[in-house]
Residue, then its C-alpha position, 0 to 999 in steps of 0.5 A: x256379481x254384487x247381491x242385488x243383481x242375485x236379488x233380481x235374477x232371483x225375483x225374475x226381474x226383467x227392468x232396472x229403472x235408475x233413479x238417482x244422482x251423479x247423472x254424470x257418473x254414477x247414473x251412467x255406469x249403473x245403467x251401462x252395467x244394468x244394460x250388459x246383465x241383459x236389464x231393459x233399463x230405464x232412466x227417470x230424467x226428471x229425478x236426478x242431478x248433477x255436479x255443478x258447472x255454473x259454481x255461483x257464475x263463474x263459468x262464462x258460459x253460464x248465465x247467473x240463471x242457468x240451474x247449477x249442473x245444467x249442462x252436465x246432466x242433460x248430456x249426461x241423459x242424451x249419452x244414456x239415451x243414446x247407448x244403454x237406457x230409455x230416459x223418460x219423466x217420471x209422469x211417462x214412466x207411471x203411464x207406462x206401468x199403468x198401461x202395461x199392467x191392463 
């Protein structure tokens, strides 16, 4: 009951789309909580990031070229995907408001 959610019951919002950091943490929980105030949520996967796994190759299961929360942040997306949210790119999302609005 925070007063953004007043704001968007108050402006007849039906959507919660979630670009942020922290998809392993913060993205998930905002979505969950979106989800469970009855919000069609939608996770932007290409515009957020991660806490960093690989900390400049000391993790073996990394390679020296793997991005740095790698492996983190796309679980995170499949874990949202899989319980609370659509996850798209960025380019999806824009053709689905393009297309719903004609």
């Amino acid at each position: 009951e925070t007063a953004f959610n007043s704001w968007l019951l108050e402006a007849n919002c039906e959507y919660l789309v979630i670009n942020g950091s922290s998809t392993g943490n913060c993205v998930p929980t905002t979505a969950r909580d979106g989800f469970e105030l009855g919000y069609k949520v939608i996770v932007l996967a290409d515009s957020g990031t991660a806490i960093p796994l690989n900390r400049g190759g000391r993790n073996p299961a990394y390679d020296k070229d793997t991005p740095e929360g790698y492996g983190q942040y796309w679980e995170g997306l499949r874990n949202i995907q899989a319980q609370y949210a659509d996850v798209m790119s960025t380019a999806e999302f824009i053709d689905l408001v393009n297309n719903s609005s004609n």
